[in-house]
N, C-alpha and C positions, 0 to 999 in steps of 0.2 A: 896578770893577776896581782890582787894588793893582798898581802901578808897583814894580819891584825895581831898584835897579842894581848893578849891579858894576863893580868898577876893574880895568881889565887893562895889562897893557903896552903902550907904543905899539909895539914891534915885531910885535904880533900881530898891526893889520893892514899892514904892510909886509911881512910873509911870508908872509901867507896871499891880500895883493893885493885884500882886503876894504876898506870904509869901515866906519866904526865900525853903520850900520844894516845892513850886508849880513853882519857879524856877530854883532848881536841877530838877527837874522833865523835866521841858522846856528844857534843857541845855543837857539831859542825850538822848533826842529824835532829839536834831537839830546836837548835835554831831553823836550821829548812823546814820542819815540821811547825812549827809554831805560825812562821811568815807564810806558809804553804795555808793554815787553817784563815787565817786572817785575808788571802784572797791578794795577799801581796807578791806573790810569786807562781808561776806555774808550776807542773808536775816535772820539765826538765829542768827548769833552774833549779829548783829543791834537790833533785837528784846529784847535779853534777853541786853544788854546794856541799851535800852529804857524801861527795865522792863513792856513789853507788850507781848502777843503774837503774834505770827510768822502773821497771819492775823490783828491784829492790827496794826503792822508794817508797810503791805505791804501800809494801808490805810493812814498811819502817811506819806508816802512816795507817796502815791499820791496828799493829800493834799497839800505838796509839789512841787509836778510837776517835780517830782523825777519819773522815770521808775522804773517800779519791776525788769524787764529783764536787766543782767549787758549784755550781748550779743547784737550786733548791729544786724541787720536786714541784714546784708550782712555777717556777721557772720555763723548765723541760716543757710544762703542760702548754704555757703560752708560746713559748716557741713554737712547739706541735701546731698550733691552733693560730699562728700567723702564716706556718708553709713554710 
């Protein structure tokens, strides 16, 4: 596994009330989430990225207002309708 870091400010966690892990931790869920929306990653790499499981995920991702399903609904429909 590759370690990434980034420098932030120290006021970001005084304003957001985080310690510097409860903000990797925030960062590691809004990034799976983001790349998860975007159709760039599936529901287990997002998870294991967000270091949650695949069901905690999907929930990080509704809280969100992120869809579980990367397929549109007119998608499904053709798939149906090829068998």
């Amino acid at each position: 596994m590759t370690t990434v870091q980034i420098a932030l400010p120290d006021e970001v966690f005084s304003t957001m009330h985080m310690s510097p892990a409860e903000v990797a931790d925030e960062m590691r869920v809004a990034a799976a989430t983001i790349w998860y929306a975007k159709g760039l990653i599936s529901q287990g790499q997002g998870a294991e990225i967000a270091r949650m499981s695949r069901a905690d995920f999907i929930q990080a991702l509704s809280a969100a207002g992120v869809s579980p399903f990367q397929e549109t609904l007119e998608e499904v429909r053709e798939n149906l309708l090829r068998g």
